[in-house]
C-alpha positions as CSV (number, residue, x, y, z in Angstrom):
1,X,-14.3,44.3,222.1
2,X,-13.9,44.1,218.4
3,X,-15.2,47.1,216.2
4,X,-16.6,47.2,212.6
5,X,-16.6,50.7,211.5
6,X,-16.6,52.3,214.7
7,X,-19.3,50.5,216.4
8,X,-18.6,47.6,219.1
9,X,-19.1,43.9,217.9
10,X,-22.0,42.4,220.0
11,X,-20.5,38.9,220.7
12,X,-23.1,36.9,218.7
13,X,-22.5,39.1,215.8
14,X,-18.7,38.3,216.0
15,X,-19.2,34.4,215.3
16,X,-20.4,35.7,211.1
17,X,-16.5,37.9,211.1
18,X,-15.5,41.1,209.7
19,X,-16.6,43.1,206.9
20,X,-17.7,46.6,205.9
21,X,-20.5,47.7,208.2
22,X,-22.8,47.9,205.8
23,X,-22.3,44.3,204.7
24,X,-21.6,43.2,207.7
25,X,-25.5,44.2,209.3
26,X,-26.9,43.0,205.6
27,X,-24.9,39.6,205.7
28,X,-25.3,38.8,209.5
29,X,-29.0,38.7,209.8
30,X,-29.8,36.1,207.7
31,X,-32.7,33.3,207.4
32,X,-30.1,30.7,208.2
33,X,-29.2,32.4,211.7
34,X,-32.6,33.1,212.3
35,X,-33.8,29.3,211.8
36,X,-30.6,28.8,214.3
37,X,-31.7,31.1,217.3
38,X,-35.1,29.6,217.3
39,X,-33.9,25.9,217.1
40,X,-31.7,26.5,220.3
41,X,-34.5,28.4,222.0
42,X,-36.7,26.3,221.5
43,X,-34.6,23.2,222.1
44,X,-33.8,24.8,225.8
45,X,-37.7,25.0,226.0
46,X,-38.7,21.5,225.3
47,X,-35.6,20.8,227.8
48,X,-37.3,22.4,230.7
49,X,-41.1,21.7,229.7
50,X,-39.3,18.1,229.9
51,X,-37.9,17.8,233.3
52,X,-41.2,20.4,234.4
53,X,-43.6,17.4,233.1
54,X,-41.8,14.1,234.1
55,X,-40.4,15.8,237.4
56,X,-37.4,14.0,236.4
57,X,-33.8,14.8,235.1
58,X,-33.6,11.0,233.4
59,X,-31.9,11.1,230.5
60,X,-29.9,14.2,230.3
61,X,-26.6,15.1,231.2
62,X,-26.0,17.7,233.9
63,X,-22.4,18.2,232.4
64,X,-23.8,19.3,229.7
65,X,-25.9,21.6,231.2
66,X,-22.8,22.9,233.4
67,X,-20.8,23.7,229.8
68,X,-23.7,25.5,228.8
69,X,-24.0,27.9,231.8
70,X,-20.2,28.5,231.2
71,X,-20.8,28.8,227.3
72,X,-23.7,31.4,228.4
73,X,-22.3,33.2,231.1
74,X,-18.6,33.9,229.7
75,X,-20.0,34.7,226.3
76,X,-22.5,37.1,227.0
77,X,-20.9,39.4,229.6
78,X,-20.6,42.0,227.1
79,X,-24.5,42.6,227.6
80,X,-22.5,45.8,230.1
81,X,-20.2,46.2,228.2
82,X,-22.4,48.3,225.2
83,X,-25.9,49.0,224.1
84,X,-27.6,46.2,222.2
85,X,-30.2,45.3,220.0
86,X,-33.6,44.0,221.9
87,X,-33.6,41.2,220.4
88,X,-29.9,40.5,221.7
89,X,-30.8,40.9,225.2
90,X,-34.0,38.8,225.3
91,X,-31.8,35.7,223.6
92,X,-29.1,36.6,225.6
93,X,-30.7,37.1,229.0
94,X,-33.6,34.0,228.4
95,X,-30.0,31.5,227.4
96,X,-28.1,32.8,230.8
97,X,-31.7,32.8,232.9
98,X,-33.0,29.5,231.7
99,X,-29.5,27.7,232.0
100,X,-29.4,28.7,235.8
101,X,-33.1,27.3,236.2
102,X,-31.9,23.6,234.7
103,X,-28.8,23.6,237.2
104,X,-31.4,24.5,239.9
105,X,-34.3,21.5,238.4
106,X,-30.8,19.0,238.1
107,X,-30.4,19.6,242.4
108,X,-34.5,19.7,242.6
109,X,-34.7,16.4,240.7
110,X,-31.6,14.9,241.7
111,X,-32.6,11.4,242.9
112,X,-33.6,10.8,239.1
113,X,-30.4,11.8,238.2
114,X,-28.7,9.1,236.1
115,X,-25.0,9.7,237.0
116,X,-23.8,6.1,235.9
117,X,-24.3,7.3,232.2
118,X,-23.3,10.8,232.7
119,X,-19.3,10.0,232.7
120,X,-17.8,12.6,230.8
121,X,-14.9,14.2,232.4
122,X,-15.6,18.1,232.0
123,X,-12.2,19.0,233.3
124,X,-10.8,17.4,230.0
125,X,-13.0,19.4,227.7
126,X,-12.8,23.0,229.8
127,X,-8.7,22.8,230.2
128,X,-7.9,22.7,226.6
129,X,-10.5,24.6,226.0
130,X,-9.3,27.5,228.2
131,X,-5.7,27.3,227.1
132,X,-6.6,27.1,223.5
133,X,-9.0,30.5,224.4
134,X,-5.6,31.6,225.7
135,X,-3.7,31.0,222.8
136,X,-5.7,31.9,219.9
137,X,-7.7,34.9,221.1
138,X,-7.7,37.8,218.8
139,X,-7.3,40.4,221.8
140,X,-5.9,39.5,225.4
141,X,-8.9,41.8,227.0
142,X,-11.2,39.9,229.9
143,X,-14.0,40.2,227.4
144,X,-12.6,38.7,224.5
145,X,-10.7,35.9,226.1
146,X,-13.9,35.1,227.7
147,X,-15.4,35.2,224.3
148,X,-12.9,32.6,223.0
149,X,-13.3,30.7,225.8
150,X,-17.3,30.4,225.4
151,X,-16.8,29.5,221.4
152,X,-14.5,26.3,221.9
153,X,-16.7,25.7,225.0
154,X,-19.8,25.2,223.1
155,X,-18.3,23.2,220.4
156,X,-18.1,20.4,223.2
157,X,-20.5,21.2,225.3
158,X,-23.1,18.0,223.7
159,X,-20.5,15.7,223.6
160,X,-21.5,14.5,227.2
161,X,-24.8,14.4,226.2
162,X,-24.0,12.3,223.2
163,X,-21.9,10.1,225.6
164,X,-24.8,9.9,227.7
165,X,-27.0,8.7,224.7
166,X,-24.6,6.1,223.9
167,X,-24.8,4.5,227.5
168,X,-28.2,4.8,228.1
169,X,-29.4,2.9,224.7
170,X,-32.9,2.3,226.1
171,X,-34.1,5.7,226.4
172,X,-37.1,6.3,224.6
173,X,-38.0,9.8,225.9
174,X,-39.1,12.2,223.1
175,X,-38.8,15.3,225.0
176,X,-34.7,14.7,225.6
177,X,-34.8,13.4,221.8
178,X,-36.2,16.4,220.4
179,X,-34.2,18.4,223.0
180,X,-30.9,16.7,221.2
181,X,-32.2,17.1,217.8
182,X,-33.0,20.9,218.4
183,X,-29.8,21.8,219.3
184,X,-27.8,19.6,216.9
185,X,-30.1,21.4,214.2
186,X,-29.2,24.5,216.0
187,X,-25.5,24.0,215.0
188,X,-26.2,23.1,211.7
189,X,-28.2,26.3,210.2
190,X,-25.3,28.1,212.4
191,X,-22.9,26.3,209.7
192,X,-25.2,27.1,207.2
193,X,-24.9,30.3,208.2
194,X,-21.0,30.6,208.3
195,X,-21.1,29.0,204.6
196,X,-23.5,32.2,203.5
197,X,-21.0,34.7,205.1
198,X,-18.3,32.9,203.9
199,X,-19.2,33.1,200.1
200,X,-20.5,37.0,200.6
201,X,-17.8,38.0,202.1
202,X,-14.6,35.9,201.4
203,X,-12.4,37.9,203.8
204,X,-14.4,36.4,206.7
205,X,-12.7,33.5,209.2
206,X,-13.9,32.4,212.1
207,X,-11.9,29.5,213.0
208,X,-12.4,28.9,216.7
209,X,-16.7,28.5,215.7
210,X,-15.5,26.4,212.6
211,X,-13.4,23.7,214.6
212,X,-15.9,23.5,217.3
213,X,-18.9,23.6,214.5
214,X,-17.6,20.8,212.9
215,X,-17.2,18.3,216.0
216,X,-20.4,19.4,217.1
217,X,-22.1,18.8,213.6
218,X,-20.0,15.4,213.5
219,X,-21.3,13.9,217.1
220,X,-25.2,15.6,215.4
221,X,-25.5,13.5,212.5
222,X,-23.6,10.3,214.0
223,X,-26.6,10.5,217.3
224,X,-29.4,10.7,214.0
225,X,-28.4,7.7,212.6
226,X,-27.8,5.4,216.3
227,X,-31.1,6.7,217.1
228,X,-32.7,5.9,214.2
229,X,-31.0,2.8,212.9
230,X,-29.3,1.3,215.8
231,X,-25.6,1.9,213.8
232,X,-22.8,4.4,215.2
233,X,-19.7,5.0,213.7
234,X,-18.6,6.2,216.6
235,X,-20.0,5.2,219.5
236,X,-17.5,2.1,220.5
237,X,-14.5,4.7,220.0
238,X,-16.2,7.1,222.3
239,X,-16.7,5.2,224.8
240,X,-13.4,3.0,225.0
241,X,-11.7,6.9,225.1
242,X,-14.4,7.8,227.5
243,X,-13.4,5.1,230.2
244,X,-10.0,5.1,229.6
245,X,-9.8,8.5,230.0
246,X,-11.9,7.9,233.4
247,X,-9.5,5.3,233.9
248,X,-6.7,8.1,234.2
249,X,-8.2,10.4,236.1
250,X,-8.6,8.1,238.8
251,X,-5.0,7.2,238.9
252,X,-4.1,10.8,239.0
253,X,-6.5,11.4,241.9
254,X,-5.0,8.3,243.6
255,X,-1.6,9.6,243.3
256,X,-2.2,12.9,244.4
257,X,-4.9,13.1,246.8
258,X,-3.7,9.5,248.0
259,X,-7.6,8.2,247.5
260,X,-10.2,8.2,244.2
261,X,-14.1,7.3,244.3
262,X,-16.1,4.7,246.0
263,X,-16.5,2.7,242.7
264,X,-14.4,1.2,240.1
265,X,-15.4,1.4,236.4
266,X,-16.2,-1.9,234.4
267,X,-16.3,-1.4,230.7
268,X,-19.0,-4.8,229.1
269,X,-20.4,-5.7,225.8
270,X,-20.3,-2.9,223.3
271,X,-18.6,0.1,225.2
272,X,-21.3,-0.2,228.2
273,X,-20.0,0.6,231.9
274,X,-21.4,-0.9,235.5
275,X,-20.3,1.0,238.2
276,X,-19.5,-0.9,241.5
277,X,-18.4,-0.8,244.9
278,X,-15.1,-2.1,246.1
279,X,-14.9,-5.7,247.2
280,X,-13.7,-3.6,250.8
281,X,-16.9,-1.9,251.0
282,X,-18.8,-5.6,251.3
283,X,-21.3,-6.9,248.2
284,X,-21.1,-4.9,244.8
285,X,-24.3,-3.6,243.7
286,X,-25.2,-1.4,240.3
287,X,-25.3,2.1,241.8
């Protein structure tokens, strides 16, 4: 655990750097990270009032969700590690608490579970993410590797969500649109935020939250304008990479476990995948 002046870094506080204490405490709390924490609470809210109200998982990616347990749980296991600031341990224990409780509503609700649009494949975002933690970690203690971990984590923990957006182009639900926007927002006053520091104090660098900030912010803005207009620069790219990437995972599985899934993926028109059975299993259906 990092310290500013002899006091211990609280974990959230380490994504705005180091400074004098003083400036530190002055700089960090800021309208910018402010407008950030209540954007991500209250885009976990309108998540759960969401699945709560429509009894129904449609439209969001449990991946997702899974990253931001991991994001949650790694990050924050400093909360016994020093004495915090209340309104640290509310955030902190309401992120960890209601992330648990959308893994639990994903197995309640799981017949409405899409899973044919959910096909990111976490293992390729948490490997690199844990060898990179590995590699660029400031101090090779549990707490801040785990730290690390949790900040390239979250940098691509909505990608499978944007993924899922991009498959399931018919969904019109506003609660899982708002839940998207909330979050992408959330990223983007946290940005905002870095920006302030940055110019306040010039010494500050935080370049495992600026990498994953600016993919984040990148998938954001290119989600606002499919949803809205129809257009994506990105979204035939992602999803070619997406299945062929899919693609080798199952050949790696069929090599080493000597088997792969029940289905085989068939990429159509404009990036969009039908999962079906295998001729041996008798008539292909969508699944």
């Amino acid at each position: 655990m990092a310290d500013v002046g002899g006091k211990a870094l609280d974990s959230m506080d380490k994504l705005h750097g180091k400074s004098n204490f003083v400036n530190f405490a002055a700089y960090s709390w800021n309208i910018f990270r402010y407008i950030g924490d209540y954007l991500h609470l209250g885009g976990i809210i309108t998540l759960l009032v969401s699945i709560v109200k429509n009894k129904s998982v449609a439209g969001i990616s449990r991946t997702t969700q899974i990253l931001y347990c991991m994001v949650f749980v790694t990050r924050y296991l400093d909360l016994f590690d020093h004495t915090q600031s209340l309104y640290l341990v509310v955030f902190k224990l309401t992120y960890i608490t209601t992330s648990v409780i959308t893994l639990v509503l994903f197995h309640q609700f799981d017949s409405t579970y899409e899973r044919r649009h959910d096909t990111c494949n976490m293992t390729v975002i948490v490997a690199p993410c844990g060898v990179a933690a590995i590699l660029l970690t400031n101090d090779y203690s549990l707490l801040e590797v785990l730290w690390t971990f949790s900040e390239f984590i979250e940098g691509f923990a909505m990608v499978p969500q944007y993924i899922f957006c991009y498959r399931e182009r018919n969904n019109k639900d506003v609660g899982t649109s708002l839940y998207v926007v909330m979050l992408g927002g959330y990223r983007v006053f946290y940005a905002l935020n870095w920006i302030y520091k940055k110019i306040n104090m010039p010494r500050y660098s935080d370049i495992q939250s600026w990498i994953g900030g600016v993919v984040e912010i990148m998938f954001f803005m290119d989600f606002l304008n499919y949803r809205f207009t129809g257009n994506s620069m990105l979204r035939s790219m992602v999803l070619k990479v997406d299945t062929k990437i899919n693609e080798i995972s199952d050949k790696v599985e069929l090599k080493v476990l000597g088997t792969t899934s029940r289905t085989e993926r068939i990429e159509t028109e404009g990036g969009e995948m039908r999962r079906r059975r295998k001729q041996d299993d008798g008539p292909m259906e969508d699944v």
